[in-house]
N, C-alpha and C positions, 0 to 999 in steps of 0.2 A: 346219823339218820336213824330214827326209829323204826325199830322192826314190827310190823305186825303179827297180832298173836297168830294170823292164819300162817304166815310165812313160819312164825315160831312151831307150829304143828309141821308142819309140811317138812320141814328140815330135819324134824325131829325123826320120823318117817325114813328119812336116808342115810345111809351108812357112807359118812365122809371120806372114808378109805379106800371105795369101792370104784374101780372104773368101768364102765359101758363100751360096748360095741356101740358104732351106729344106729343100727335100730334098736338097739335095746333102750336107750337115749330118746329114739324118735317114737317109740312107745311113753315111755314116762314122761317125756316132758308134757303131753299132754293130761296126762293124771294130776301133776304137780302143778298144773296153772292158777293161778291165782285170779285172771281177773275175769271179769263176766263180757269181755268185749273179745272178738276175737285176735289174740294176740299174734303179734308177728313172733317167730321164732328165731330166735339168734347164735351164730357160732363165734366165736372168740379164740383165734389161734398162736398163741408164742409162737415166733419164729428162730430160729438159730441167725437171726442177723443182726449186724451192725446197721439200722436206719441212717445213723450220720452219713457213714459213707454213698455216695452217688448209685455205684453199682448195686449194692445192697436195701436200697427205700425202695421198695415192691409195691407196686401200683399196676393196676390193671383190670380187666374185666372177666367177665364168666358169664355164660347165657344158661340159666338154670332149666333143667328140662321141665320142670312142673312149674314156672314161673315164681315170683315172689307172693303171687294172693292179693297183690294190692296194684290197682288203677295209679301209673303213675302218671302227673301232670309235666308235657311237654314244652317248654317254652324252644321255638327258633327264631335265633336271631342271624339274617339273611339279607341280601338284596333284594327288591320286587321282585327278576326273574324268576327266584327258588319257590318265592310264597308260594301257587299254588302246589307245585310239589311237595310243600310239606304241609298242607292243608290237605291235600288227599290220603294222606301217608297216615292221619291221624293225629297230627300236632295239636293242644290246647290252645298255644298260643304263638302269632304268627309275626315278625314286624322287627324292625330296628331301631331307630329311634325314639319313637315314644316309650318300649322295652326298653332301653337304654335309661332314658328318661325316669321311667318308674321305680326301676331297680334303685338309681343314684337316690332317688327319694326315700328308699325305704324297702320296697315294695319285692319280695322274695317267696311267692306265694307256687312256686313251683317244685319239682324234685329230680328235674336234669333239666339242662339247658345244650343246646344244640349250636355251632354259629357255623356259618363258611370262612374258611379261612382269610379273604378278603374282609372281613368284615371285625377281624378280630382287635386292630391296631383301637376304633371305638370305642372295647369290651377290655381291653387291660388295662385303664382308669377303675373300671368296678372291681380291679382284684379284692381289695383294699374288704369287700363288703359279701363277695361270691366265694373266694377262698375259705374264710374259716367256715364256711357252710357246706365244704364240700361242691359248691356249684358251677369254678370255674370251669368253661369247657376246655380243652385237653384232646392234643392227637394221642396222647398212648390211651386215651380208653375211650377213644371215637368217635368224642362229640368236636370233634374241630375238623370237618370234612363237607366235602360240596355232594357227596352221595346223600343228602341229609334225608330223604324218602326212606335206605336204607337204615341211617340211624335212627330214627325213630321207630320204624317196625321194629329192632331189635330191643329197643328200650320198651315198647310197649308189649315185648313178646319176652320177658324177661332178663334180659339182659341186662346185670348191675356192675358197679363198678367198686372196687374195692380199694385202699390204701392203706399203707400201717402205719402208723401211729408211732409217734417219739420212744416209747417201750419196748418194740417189736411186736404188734400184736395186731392180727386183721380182725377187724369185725365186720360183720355181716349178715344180714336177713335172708336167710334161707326158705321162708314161710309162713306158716301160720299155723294157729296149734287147730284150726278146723280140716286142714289138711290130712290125709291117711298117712300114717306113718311112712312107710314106704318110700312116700313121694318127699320127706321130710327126709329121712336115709339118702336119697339118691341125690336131693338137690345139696344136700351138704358131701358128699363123697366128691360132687363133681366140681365143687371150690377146693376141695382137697389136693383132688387131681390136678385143677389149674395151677396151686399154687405148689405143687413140688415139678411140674414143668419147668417153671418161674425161678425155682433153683438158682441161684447165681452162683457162679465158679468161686469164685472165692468167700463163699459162706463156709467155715470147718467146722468139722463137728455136727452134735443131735442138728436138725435141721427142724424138724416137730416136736419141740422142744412139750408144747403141751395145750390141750384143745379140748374146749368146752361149751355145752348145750346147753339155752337158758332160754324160756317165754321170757315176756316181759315179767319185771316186779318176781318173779319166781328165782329159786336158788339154781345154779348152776351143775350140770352131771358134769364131772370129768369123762372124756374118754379117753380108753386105753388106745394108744399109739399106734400101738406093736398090732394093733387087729385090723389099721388101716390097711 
């Protein structure tokens, strides 16, 4: 892929040797943005794991205290009972099988999806089409629950879900580069914290192997480890 001269300048500008604190990261990445829309900001973390193995594929959530900066669209899918609850709650979109229906068609115009546990036998036909989108719902990161009022507040109140990848490596939106620094510091510290919680027994060795800050389209700060 071709690099742009503005990326070309901007790279030039940094000293690829050099690792950041936190904020010192959540300072610059705003400098170093490249595009004119407000970009989301991104963490990218190596882990010390083995993903093949069961105990070791880390999946899970985080409720970021400054939210992620972006309106996310809620789809539930539910029995009649729940709809108005989750029509109070703030859900986009409310219903089973015509949602059913739309998805099998095509139709994926959301950024979580919510279901009651009853209703999920449905919803595992669409693996096929929800999974590599990241949108099947799941009890480890709380969209396969009959609280569903709850899970949508927490999804609309920040709360993302995260999983690593074939590599070892989580990624995740921690913001946006219109955000104060600070709040850009603190919502990444605090995926940090979730995910050395998250620690499995049997990971040996570096565990934060290596972690880094990037807007979109813009070059990546390493941070130093050892300052988490």
């Amino acid at each position: 892929m071709a690099i742009s001269k503005k990326r070309k300048a901007v790279e030039a500008t940094l000293d690829k040797n050099k690792q950041y604190t936190l904020a010192e990261a959540a300072g610059m990445v705003k400098s170093i943005n490249l595009t004119k829309f407000d970009s989301s900001v991104d963490m990218h973390i190596r882990l010390g794991v083995d993903p093949k193995k069961a105990d070791q594929a880390i999946r899970g959530t985080v409720t970021l205290p400054h939210g992620t900066g972006k309106t996310k669209r809620v789809l539930v899918l539910c029995t009649p009972d729940k709809e108005a609850e989750a029509n109070e709650a703030g859900a986009d979109f409310v219903g089973l099988d015509e949602y059913v229906q739309k998805i099998n068609d095509g139709w994926t115009d959301v950024d979580v999806i919510i279901a009651t546990p009853s209703v999920m036998p449905k919803i595992g036909r669409l693996g096929k089409i929800l999974g590599p989108r990241n949108l099947m719902p799941n009890p480890k990161t709380g969209t396969v629950t009959n609280d569903v009022a709850g899970a949508v507040s927490d999804v609309k109140g920040g709360k993302i879900a995260f999983k690593i990848d074939k590599a070892g490596i989580i990624h995740a939106s921690v913001g946006r580069v219109s955000f104060e620094p600070n709040k850009i510091a603190e919502n990444a510290q605090e995926l940090i914290n979730t995910l050395v919680r998250m620690k499995p027994s049997t990971a040996k060795g570096i565990y934060l192997k290596g972690i880094s800050m990037a807007s979109t389209m813009s070059p990546g700060l390493a941070i130093d480890t050892k300052s988490i």
